[in-house]
C-alpha positions in Angstrom: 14.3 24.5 10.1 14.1 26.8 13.1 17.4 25.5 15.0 18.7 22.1 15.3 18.5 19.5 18.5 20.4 17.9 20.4 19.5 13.9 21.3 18.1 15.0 24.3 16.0 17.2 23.5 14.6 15.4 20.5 13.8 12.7 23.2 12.4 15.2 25.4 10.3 16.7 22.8 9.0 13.4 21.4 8.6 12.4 25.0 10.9 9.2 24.6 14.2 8.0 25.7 17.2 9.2 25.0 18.0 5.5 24.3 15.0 5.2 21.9 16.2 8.0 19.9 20.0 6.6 19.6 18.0 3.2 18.4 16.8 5.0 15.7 19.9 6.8 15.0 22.0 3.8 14.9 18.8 2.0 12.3 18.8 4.7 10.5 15.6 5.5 10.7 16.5 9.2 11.8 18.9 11.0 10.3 20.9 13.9 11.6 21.0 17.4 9.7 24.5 17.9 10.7 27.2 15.6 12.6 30.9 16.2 13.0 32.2 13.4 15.4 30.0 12.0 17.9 28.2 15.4 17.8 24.8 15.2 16.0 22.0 17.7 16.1 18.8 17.0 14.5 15.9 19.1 12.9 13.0 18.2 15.0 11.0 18.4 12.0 12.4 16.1 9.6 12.7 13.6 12.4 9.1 13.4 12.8 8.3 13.3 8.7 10.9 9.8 9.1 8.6 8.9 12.0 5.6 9.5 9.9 7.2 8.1 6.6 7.7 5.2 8.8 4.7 4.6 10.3 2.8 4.9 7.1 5.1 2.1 6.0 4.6 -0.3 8.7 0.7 0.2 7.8 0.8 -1.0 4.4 3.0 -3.9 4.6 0.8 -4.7 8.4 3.2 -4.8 10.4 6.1 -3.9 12.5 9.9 -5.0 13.2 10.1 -4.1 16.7 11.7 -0.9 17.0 
């Protein structure tokens, strides 16, 4: 873990919305390394392995859910 992200720029970095990755967020399909409140920073890193896992997932049952 080099240093931890905010929403934005895991967004940025993935080159989605910011909307997109509060989606996730929300599904729990991402989780955040560290919250306290509403702040949530994210290890760019393990967001993609859940966005890999994911994928791979989708791929052997065929299909996707829409998010």
């Amino acid at each position: 873990m080099d240093r931890l992200l905010t929403q934005s720029e895991v967004a940025d970095a993935l080159k989605v919305s910011y909307a997109t990755v509060g989606r996730w967020k929300k599904a729990g399909i991402i989780v955040p390394a560290i919250q306290i409140g509403k702040i949530a920073r994210f290890d760019l890193d393990e967001v993609k392995d859940a966005l890999e896992a994911r994928h791979n997932q989708e791929d052997e049952t065929g299909g996707a859910d829409g998010d």
